[in-house]
C-alpha positions as CSV (number, residue, x, y, z in Angstrom):
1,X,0.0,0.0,0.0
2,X,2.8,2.5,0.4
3,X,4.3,1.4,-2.7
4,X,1.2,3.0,-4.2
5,X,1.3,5.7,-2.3
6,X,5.1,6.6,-3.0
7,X,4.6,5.7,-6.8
8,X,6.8,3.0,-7.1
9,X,4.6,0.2,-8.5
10,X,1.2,0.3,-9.3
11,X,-1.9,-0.3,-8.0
12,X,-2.4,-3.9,-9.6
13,X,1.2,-4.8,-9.5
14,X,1.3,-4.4,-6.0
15,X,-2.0,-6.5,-5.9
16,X,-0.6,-9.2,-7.7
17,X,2.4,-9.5,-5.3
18,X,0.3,-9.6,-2.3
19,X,-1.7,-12.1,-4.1
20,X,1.0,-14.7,-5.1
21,X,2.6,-14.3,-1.6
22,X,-0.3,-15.3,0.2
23,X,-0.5,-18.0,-1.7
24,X,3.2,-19.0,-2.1
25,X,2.8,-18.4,2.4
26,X,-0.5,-21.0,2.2
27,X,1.2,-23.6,0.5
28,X,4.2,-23.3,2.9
29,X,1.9,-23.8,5.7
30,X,-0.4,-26.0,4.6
31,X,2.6,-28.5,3.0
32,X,3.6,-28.3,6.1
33,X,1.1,-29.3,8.0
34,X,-0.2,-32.2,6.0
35,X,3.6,-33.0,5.5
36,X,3.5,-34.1,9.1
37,X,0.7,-36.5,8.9
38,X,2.9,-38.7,6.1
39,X,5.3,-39.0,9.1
40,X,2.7,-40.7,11.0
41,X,1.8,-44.5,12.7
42,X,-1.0,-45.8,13.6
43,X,-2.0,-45.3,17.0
44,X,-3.9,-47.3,19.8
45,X,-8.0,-47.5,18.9
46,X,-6.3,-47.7,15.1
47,X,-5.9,-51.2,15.9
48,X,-9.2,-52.1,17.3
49,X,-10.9,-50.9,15.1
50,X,-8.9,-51.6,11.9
51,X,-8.8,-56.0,13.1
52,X,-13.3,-55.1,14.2
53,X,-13.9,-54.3,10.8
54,X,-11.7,-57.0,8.7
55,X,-13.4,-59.5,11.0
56,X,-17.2,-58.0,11.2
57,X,-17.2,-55.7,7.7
58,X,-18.5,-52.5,7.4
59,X,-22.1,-53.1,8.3
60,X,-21.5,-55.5,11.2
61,X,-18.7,-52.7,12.6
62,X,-21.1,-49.7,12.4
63,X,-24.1,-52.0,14.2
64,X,-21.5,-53.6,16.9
65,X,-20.5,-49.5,17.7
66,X,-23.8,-48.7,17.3
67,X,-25.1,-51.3,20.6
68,X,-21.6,-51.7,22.3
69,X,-20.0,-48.0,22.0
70,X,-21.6,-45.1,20.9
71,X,-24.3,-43.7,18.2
72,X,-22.4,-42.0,16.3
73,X,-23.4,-44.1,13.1
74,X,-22.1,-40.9,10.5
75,X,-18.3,-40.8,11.7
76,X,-18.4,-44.5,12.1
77,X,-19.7,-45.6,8.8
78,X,-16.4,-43.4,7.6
79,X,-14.3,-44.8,10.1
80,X,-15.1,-48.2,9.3
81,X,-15.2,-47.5,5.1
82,X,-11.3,-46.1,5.4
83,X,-10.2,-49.3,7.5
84,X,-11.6,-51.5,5.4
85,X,-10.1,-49.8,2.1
86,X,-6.9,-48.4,3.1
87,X,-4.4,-51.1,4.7
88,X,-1.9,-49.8,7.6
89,X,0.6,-49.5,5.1
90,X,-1.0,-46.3,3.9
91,X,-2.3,-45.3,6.7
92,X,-0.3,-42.2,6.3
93,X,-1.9,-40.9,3.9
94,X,-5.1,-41.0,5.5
95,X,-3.2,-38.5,8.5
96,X,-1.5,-36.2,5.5
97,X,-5.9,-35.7,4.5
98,X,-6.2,-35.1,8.0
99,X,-3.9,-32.3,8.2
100,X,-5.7,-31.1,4.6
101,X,-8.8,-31.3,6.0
102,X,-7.5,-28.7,9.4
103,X,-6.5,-26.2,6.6
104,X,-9.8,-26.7,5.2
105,X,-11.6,-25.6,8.4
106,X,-9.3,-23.1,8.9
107,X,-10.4,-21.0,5.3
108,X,-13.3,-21.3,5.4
109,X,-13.8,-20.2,9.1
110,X,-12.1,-17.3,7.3
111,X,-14.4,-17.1,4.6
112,X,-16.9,-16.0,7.7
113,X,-14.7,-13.9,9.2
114,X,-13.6,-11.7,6.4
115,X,-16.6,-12.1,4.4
116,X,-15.8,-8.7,2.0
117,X,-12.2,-9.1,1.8
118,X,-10.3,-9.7,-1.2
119,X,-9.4,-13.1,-2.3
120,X,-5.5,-12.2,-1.0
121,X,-6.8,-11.1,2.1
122,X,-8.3,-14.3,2.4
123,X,-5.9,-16.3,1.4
124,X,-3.0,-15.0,3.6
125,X,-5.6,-14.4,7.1
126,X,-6.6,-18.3,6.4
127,X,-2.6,-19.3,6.8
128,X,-1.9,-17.7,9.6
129,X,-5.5,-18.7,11.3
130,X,-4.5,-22.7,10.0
131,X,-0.9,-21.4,12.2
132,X,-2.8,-20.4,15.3
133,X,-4.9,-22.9,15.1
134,X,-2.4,-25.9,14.6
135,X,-0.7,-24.0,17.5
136,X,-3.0,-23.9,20.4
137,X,-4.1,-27.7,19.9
138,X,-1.0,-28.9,20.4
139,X,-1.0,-27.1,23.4
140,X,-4.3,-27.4,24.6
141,X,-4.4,-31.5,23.5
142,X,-0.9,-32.5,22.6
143,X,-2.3,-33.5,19.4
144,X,-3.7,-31.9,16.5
145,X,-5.9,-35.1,15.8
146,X,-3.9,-36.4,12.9
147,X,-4.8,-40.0,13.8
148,X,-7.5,-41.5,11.7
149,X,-9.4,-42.6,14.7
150,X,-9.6,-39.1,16.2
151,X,-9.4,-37.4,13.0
152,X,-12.9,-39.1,12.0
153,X,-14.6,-38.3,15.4
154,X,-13.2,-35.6,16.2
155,X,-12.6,-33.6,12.9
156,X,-14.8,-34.6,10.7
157,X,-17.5,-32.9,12.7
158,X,-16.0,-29.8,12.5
159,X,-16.2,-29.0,9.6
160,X,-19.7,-30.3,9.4
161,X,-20.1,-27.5,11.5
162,X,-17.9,-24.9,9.3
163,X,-20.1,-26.3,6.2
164,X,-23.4,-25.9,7.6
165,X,-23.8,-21.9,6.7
166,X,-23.0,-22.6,3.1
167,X,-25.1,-26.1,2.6
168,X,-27.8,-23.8,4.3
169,X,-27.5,-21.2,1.8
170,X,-27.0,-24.1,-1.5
171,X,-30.5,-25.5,-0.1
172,X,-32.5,-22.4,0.4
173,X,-31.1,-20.6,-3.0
174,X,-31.5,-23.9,-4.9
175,X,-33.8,-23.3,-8.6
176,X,-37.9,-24.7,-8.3
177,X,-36.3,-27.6,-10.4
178,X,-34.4,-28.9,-7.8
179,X,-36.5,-28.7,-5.2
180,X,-36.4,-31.8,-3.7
181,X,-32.9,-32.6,-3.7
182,X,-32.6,-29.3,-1.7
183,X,-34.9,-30.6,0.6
184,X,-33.0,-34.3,1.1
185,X,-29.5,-31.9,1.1
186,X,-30.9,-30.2,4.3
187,X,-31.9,-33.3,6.1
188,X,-29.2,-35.3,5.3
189,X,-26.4,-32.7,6.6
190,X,-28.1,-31.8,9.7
191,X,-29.1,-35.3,10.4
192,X,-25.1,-36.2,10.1
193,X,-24.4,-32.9,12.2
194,X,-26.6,-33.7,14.7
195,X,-25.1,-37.3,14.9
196,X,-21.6,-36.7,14.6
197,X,-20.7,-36.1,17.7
198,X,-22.3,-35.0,21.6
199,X,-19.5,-32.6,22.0
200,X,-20.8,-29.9,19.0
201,X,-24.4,-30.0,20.6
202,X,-24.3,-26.1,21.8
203,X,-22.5,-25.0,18.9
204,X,-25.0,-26.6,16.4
205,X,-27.4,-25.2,18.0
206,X,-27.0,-21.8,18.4
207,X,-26.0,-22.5,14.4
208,X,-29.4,-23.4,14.0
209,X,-30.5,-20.4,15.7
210,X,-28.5,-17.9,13.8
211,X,-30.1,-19.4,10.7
212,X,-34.0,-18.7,12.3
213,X,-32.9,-15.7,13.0
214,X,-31.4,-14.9,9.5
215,X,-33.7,-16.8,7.1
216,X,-37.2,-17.1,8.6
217,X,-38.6,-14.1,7.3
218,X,-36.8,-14.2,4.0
219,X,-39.0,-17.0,2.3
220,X,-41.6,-19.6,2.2
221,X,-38.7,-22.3,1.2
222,X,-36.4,-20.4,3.6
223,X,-38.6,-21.6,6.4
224,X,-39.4,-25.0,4.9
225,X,-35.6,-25.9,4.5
226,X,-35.3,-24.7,8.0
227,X,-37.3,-26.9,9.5
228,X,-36.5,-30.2,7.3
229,X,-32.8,-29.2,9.0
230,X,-34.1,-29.5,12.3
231,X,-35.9,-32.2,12.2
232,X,-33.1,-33.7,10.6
233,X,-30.5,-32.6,13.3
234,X,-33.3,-33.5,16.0
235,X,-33.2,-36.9,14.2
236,X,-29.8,-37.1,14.2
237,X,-29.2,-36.1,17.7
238,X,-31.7,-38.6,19.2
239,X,-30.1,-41.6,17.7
240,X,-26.6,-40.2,19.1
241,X,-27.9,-39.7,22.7
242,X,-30.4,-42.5,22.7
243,X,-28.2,-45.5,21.2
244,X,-27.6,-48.6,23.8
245,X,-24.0,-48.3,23.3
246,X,-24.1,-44.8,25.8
247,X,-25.3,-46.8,28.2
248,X,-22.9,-50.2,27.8
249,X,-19.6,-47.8,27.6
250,X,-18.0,-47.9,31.1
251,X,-19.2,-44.9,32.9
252,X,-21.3,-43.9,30.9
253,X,-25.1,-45.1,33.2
254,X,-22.3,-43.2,36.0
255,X,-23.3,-39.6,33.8
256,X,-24.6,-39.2,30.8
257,X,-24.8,-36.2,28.9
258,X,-28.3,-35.4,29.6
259,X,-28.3,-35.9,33.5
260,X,-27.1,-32.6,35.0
261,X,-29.6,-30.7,35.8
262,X,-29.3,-26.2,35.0
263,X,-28.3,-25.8,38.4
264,X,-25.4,-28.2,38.5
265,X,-24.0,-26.9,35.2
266,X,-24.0,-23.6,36.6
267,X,-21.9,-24.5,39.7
268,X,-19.8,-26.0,37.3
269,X,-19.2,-23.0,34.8
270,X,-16.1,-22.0,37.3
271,X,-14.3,-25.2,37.2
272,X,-14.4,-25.3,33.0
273,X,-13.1,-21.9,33.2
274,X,-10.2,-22.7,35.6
275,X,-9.2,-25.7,33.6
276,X,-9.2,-23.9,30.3
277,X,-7.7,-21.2,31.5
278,X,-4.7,-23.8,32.5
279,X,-4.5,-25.7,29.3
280,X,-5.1,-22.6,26.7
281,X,-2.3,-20.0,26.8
282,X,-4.0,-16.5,27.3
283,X,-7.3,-17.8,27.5
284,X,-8.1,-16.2,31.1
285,X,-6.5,-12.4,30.2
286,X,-8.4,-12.1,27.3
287,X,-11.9,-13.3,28.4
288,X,-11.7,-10.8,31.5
289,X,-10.6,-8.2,28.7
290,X,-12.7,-9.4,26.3
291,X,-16.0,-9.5,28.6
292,X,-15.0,-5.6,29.9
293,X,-15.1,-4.4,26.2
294,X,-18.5,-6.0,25.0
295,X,-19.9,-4.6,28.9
296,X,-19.3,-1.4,28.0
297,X,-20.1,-1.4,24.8
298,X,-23.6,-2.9,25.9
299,X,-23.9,0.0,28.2
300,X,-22.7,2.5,25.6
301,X,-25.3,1.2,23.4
302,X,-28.3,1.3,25.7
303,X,-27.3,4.8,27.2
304,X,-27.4,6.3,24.0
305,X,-30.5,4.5,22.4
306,X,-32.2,5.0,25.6
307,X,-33.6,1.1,25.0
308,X,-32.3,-2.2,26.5
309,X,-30.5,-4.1,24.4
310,X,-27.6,-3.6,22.0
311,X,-30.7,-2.8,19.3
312,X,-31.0,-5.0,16.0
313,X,-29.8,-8.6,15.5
314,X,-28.0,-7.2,12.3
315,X,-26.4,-4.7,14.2
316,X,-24.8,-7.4,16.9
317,X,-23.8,-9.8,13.7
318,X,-22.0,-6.5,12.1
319,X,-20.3,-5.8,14.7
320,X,-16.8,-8.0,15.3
321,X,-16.8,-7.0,19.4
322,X,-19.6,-8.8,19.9
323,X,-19.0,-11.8,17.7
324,X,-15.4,-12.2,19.1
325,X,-17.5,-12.7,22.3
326,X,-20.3,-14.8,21.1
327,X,-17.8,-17.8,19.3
328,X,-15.7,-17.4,22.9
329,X,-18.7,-17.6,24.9
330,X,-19.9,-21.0,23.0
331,X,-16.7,-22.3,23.0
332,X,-17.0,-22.0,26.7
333,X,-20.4,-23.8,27.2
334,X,-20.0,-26.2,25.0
335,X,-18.2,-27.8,27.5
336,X,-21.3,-27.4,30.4
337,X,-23.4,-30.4,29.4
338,X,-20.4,-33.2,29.5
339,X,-18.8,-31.8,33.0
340,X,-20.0,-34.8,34.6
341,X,-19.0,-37.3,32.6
342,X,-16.7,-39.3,33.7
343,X,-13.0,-38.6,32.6
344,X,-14.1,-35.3,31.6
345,X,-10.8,-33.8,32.3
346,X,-9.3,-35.6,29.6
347,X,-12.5,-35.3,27.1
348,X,-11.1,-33.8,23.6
349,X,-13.9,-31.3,23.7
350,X,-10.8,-29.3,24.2
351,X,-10.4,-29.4,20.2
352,X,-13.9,-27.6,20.1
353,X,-12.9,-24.8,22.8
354,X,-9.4,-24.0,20.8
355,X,-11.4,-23.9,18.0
356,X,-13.7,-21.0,19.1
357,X,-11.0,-19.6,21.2
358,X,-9.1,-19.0,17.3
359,X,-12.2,-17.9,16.2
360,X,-13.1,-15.2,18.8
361,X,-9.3,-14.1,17.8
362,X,-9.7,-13.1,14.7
363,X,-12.8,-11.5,15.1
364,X,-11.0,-9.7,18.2
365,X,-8.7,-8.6,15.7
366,X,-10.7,-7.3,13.1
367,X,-12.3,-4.9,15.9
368,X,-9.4,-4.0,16.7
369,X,-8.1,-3.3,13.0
370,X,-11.3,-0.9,12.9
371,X,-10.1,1.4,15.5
372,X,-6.7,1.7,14.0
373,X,-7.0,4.6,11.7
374,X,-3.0,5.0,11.1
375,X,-1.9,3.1,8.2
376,X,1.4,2.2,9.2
377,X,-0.6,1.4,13.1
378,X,-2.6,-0.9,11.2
379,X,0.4,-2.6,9.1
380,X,2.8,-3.2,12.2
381,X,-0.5,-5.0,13.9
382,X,-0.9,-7.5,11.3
383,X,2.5,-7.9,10.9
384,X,3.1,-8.5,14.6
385,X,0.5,-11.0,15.2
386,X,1.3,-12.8,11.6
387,X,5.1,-13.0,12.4
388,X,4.0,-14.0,15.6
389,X,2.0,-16.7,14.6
390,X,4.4,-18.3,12.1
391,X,7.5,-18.0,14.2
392,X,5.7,-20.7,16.8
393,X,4.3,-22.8,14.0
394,X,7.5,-22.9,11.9
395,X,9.4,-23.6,15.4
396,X,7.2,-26.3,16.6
397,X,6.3,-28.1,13.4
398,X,10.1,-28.6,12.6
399,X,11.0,-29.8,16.3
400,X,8.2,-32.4,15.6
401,X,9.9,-33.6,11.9
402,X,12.8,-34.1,13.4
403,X,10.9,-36.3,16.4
404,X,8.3,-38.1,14.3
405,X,10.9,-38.7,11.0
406,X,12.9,-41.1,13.6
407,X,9.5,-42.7,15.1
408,X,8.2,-43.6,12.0
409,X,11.6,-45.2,11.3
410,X,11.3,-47.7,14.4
411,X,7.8,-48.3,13.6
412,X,8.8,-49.5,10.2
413,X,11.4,-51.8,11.7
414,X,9.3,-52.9,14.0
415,X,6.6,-53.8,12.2
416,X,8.9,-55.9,10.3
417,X,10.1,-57.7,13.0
418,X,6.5,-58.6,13.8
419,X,5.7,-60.0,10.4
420,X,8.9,-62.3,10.5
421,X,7.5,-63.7,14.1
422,X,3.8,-64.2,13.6
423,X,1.9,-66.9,15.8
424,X,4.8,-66.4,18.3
425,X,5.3,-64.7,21.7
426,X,7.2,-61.5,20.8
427,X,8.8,-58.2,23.1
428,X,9.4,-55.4,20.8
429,X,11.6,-52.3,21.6
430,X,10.0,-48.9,22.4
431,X,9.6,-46.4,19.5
432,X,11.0,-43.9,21.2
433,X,14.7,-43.8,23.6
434,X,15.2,-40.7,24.0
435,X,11.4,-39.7,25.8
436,X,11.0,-36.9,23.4
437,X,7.5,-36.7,21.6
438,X,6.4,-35.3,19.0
439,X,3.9,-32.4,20.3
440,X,1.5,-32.4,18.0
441,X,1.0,-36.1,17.1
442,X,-1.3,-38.6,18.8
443,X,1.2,-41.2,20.7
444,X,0.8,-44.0,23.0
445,X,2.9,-46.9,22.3
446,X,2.4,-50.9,23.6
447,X,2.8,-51.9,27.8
448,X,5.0,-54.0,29.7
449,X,2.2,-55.6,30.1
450,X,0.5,-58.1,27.2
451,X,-2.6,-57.8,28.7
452,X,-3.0,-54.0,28.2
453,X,-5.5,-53.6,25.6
454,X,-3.4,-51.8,23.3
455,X,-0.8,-54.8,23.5
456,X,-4.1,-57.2,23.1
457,X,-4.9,-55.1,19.7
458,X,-2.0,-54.8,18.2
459,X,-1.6,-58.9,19.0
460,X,-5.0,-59.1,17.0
461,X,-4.3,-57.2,14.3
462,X,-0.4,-58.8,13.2
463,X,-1.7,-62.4,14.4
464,X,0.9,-63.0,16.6
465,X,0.2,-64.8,20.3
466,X,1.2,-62.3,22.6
467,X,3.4,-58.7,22.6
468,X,5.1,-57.2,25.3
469,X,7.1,-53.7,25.5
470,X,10.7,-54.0,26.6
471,X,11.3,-52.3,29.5
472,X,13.9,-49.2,29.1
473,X,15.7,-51.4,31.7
474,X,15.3,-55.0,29.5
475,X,16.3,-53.1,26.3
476,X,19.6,-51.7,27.9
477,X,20.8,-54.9,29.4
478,X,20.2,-56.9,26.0
């Protein structure tokens, strides 16, 4: 821009620069990150689930998850499709779409947030949101769900999510002609929504209210569409919550996710906040500051309107303030309805809260960008939180090459060893020596113990009798 202004390149030029660099910057990133998922081994519920469906097939996997696990029959059905087409000897590649499916998320959450912008703008605020993203998973989770397990649960349901604006739109926009395939469009994607997963229940519905809010007065098919999608996600939903394999999961009868009651989830609002607050960098700063600024805006508002309220739905959705504090605010309760379940401190509802958390960010930011009326102000603000971004991201996604390039590497040898010894008794080495892990890819590794059921599944899976981890004190000695 002050190329422009100083005459030195023109107005397109400079354009075109800015264009190709943002995409040059994107492609960096987003190589990167699916990069990382070739590096990758199958993990844990991988095998389970990989030897359940060879031995049952598709259909018999989805019902025996269906009555023994959970009723989540959309993400299973994919789940059980990829381990029944893709052997573990590619399973890599199913964690490098993973990592393409993250950057996926990741533009078009930026599609929302910078709705006007120019296709540059886009481009380059959709790298550095797949940076921050990327980022705080790994240190909210340790992970950024690269495993195909997780990646199908856990994922794949976000961007459901991210999709559901624009299937909305394709279904209500569709031509008289194709009418009814609008119609099955609507139902299908919120009855998959509503059934992917229990943890995107608050988000998906305050979706769905955003779209009455938006649409019902627009159309007669606006309001049809909208109510084949809730009936679709209601559907969906019921068949999640409802399926006999909540109730045969161990804990589940102990707290299940429609037992609390208003008043318990409001006691225990404080304690999500204090764990997030520990697991999130930031996260407790900039609620407080966050919740100060939309306060007084509110007040602002209402003292110079002379009404209650912040006045017009469209004038809250324009506004980036309160957004930023709306996505924050959801990201917070979706956690409320499964803070009694059992093990809930190490639920991956997590990924769901850093989501919103990146979201709220940005929007932050835009706000932010709108008070800034000094261009070169404005300039070292992006810069600084782009640089920012990307220094971590480049840092922490090379440490965890260099870390997962030599993991893969054992699991390759050791998989060979297995093969060479199947039907026998086997102890395999560790796959890592040195303790370090990589911090953003799912790892457990086999027990001491051949009973563990990780040791029991991988047994399964290469037909061998039993497997045992060497200890670190058994592998020095021989």
């Amino acid at each position: 821009i002050k190329a422009v202004h100083a005459n030195f390149y023109s107005n397109l030029e400079v354009k075109l620069i800015f264009k190709y660099f943002s995409i040059f910057i994107l492609g960096f990133i987003a190589i990167a990150i699916i990069g990382l998922g070739f590096l990758g081994w199958p993990v844990a519920d991988d095998f389970c689930n990989a030897i359940d469906v060879l031995n049952m097939g598709i259909f018999g996997f989805i019902e025996s998850v269906f009555y023994k696990n959970s009723g989540r029959i959309f993400t299973t059905a994919i789940l059980a499709t990829s381990f029944a087409w893709v052997s573990f000897q590619y399973i890599h590649i199913v964690m490098a779409c993973m990592g393409a499916l993250l950057v996926c998320i990741s533009m078009i959450s930026i599609s929302y947030i910078f709705p006007g912008a120019s296709k540059a703008i886009r481009i380059a605020s959709g790298a550095i949101f797949s940076c921050v993203f990327w980022v705080l998973l790994g240190a909210a989770t340790g992970e950024v769900v690269y495993w195909p397990t997780g990646g199908y649960v856990y994922l794949v349901p976000l961007f459901l999510l991210v999709m559901s604006k624009k299937m909305m739109t394709i279904s209500i926009n569709a031509s008289q002609s194709r009418a009814i395939a609008s119609y099955a469009l609507a139902f299908a994607w919120y009855f998959f929504l509503g059934n992917s997963i229990e943890l995107l229940i608050v988000p998906s519905v305050t979706l769905l209210t955003y779209f009455y809010l938006i649409y019902w007065s627009s159309s007669k098919r606006a309001r049809l569409i909208l109510a084949i999608s809730s009936f679709g996600f209601l559907f969906g939903f019921l068949l999640l919550v409802t399926s006999p394999g909540n109730f045969v999961r161990a804990g589940a009868s102990a707290g299940h996710v429609l037992t609390p009651s208003i008043l318990d989830l409001t006691k225990n609002y404080y304690k999500v906040i204090s764990w997030l607050s520990s697991i999130v960098p930031g996260v407790r700063p900039y609620s407080i500051l966050l919740f100060l600024l939309f306060a007084t805006r509110i007040i602002h508002e209402c003292f110079n309107r002379h009404l209650i309220g912040i006045g017009t739905f469209k004038d809250f959705l324009g506004n980036p303030l309160y957004l930023s504090f709306l996505c924050l605010c959801v990201g917070y309760l979706s956690y409320l309805p499964f803070s009694f379940v059992p093990d809930f401190f190490a639920t991956r509802a997590k990924i769901y809260f850093v989501f919103f958390y990146a979201v709220s960010l940005f929007y932050f930011l835009k706000y932010l960008l709108g008070l800034i009326n000094n261009l070169n102000l404005r300039i070292a603000v992006i810069l600084s939180f782009g640089l920012t971004a990307f220094s971590i991201f480049a840092y922490q996604i090379s440490n965890d090459y260099r870390i997962a390039y030599g993991i893969r590497k054992n699991y390759l040898a050791r998989v060979e060893f297995i093969r060479l010894h199947r039907g026998e008794e086997i102890f395999i080495s560790p796959l890592t020596m040195a303790g370090q892990l990589p911090k953003h890819l799912h790892f457990n590794d086999a027990s001491v113990d051949p009973q563990h059921w990780i040791n029991q599944c991988m047994a399964r899976y290469y037909y061998v009798d039993r497997i045992s981890l060497l200890s670190a004190y058994d592998f020095g000695s021989n």
